[in-house]
C-alpha atoms as an extended CHARMM CRD file, in Angstrom:
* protein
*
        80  EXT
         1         1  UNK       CA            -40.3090000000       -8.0550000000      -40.5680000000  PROA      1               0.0000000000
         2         2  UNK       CA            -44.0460000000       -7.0330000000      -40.8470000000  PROA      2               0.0000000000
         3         3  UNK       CA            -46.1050000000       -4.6400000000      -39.2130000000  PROA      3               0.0000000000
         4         4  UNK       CA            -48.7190000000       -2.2070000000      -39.6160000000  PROA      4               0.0000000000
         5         5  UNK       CA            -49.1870000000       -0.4370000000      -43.2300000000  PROA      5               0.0000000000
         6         6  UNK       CA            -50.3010000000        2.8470000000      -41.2110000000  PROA      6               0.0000000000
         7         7  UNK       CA            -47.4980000000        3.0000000000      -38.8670000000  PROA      7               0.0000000000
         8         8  UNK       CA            -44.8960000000        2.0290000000      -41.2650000000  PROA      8               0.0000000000
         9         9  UNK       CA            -45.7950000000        4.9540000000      -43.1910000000  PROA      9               0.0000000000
        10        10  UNK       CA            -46.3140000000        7.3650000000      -39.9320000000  PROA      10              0.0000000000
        11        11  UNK       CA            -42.6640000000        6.7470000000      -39.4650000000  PROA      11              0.0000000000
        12        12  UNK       CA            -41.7210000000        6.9990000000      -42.6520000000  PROA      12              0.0000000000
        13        13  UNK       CA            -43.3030000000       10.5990000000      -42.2060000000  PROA      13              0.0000000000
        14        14  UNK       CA            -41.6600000000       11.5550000000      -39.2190000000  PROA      14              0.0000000000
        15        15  UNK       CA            -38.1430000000       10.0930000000      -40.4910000000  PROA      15              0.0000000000
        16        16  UNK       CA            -37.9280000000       11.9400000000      -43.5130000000  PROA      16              0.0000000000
        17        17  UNK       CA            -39.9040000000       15.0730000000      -42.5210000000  PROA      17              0.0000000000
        18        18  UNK       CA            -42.9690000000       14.4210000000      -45.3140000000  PROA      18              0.0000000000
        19        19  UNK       CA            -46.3210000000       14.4210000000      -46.2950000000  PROA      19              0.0000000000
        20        20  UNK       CA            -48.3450000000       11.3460000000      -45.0440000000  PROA      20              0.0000000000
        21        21  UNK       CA            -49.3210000000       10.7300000000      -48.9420000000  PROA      21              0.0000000000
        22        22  UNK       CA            -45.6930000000       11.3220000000      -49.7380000000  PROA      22              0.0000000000
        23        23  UNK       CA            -44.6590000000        8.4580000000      -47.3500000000  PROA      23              0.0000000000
        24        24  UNK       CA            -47.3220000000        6.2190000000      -48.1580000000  PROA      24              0.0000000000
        25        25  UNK       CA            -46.6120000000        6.4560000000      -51.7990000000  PROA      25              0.0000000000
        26        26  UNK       CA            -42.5960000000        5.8480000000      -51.0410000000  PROA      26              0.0000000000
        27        27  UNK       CA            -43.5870000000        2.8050000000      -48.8260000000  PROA      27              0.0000000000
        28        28  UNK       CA            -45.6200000000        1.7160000000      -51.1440000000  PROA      28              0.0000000000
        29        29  UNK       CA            -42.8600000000        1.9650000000      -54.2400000000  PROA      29              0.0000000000
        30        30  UNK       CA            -40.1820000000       -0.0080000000      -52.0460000000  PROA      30              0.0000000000
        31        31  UNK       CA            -42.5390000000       -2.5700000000      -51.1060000000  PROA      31              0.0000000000
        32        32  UNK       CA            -42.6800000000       -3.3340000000      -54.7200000000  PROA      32              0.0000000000
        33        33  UNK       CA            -38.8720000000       -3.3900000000      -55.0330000000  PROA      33              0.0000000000
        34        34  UNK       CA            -38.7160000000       -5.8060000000      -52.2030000000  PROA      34              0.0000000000
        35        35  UNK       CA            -41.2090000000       -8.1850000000      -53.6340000000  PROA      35              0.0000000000
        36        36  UNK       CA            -39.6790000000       -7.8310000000      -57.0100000000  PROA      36              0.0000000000
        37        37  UNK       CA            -36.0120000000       -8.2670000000      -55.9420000000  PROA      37              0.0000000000
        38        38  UNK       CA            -36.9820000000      -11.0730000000      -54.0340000000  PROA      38              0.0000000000
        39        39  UNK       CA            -39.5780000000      -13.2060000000      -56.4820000000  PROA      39              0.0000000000
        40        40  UNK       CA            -36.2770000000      -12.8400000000      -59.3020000000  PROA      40              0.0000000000
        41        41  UNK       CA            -33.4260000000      -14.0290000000      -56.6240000000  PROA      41              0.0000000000
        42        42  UNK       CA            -35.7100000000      -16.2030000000      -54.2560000000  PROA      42              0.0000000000
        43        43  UNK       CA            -36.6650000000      -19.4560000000      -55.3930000000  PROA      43              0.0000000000
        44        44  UNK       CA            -39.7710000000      -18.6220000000      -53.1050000000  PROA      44              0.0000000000
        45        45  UNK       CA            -42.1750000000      -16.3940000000      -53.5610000000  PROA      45              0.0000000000
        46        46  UNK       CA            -42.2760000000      -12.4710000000      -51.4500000000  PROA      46              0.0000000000
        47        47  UNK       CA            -44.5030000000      -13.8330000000      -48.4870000000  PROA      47              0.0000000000
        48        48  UNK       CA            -44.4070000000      -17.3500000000      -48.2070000000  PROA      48              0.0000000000
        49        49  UNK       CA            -43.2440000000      -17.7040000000      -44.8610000000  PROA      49              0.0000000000
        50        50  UNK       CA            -41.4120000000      -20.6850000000      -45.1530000000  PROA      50              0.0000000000
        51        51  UNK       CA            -38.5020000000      -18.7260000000      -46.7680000000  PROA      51              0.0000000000
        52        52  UNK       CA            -38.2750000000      -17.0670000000      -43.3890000000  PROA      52              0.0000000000
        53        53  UNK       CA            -36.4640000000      -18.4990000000      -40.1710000000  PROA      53              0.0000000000
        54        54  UNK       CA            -37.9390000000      -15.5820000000      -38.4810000000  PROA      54              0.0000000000
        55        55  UNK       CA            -40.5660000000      -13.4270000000      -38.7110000000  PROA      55              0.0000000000
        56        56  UNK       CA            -41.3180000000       -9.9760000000      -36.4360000000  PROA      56              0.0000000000
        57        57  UNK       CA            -44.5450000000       -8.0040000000      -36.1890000000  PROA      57              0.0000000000
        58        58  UNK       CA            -42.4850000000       -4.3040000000      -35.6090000000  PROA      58              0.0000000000
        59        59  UNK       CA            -45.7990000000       -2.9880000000      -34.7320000000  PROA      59              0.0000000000
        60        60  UNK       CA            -46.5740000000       -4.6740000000      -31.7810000000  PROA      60              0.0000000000
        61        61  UNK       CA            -42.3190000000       -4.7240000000      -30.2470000000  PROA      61              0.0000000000
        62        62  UNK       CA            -41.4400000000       -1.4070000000      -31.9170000000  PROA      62              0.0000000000
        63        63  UNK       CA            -38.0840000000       -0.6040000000      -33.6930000000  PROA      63              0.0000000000
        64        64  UNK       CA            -36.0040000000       -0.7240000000      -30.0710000000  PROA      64              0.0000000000
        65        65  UNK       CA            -37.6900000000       -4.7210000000      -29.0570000000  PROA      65              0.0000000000
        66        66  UNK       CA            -37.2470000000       -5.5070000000      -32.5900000000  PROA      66              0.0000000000
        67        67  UNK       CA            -33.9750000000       -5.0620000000      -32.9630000000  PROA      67              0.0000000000
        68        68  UNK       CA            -33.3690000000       -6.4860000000      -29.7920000000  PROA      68              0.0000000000
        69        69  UNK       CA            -35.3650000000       -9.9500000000      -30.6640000000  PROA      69              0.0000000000
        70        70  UNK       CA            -33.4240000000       -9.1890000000      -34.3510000000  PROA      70              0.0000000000
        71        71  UNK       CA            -30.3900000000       -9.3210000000      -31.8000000000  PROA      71              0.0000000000
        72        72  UNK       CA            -31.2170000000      -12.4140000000      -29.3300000000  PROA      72              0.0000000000
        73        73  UNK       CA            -32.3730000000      -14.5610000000      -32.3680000000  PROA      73              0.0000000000
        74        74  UNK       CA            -28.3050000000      -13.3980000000      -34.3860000000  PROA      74              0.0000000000
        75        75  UNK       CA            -26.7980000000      -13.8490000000      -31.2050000000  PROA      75              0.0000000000
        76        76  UNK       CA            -28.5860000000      -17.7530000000      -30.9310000000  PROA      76              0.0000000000
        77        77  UNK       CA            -28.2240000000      -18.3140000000      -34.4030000000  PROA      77              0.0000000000
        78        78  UNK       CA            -24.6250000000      -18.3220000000      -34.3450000000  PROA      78              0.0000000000
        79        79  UNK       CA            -24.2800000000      -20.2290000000      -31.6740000000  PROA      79              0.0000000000
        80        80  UNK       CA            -25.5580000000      -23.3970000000      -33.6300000000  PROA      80              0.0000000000
């Protein structure tokens, strides 16, 4: 999932009931752990969208039409 750096952090604001520099500096911490975690397990590299069978701008759907295309795609996915 992907979506905008600002908003991310807005919500990461309102969730935990911080600072906006407090939340950026948390989102920007864990995005690090992601990319680490994932460039030691992956045998891709954090980004390369061809590791990805789907990809989700939350930005643009939100967190309730994310989850539901999230939902749809699990839901399709198993069918196979």
């Amino acid at each position: 999932m992907v979506g905008d750096a600002d908003q991310k952090t807005e919500r990461i604001a309102k969730i935990r009931q911080i600072s906006l520099e407090e939340a950026e500096a948390e989102r920007k911490e864990t995005d690090r752990f992601r990319r680490a975690y994932h460039n030691f397990y992956s045998e891709t590299k954090w980004g390369d969208s061809r590791a990805y069978d789907l990809i989700i701008n939350s930005s643009r759907l939100g967190i309730q039409g994310t989850a539901e295309i999230i939902k749809q795609f699990a839901q399709a996915y198993m069918e196979e």
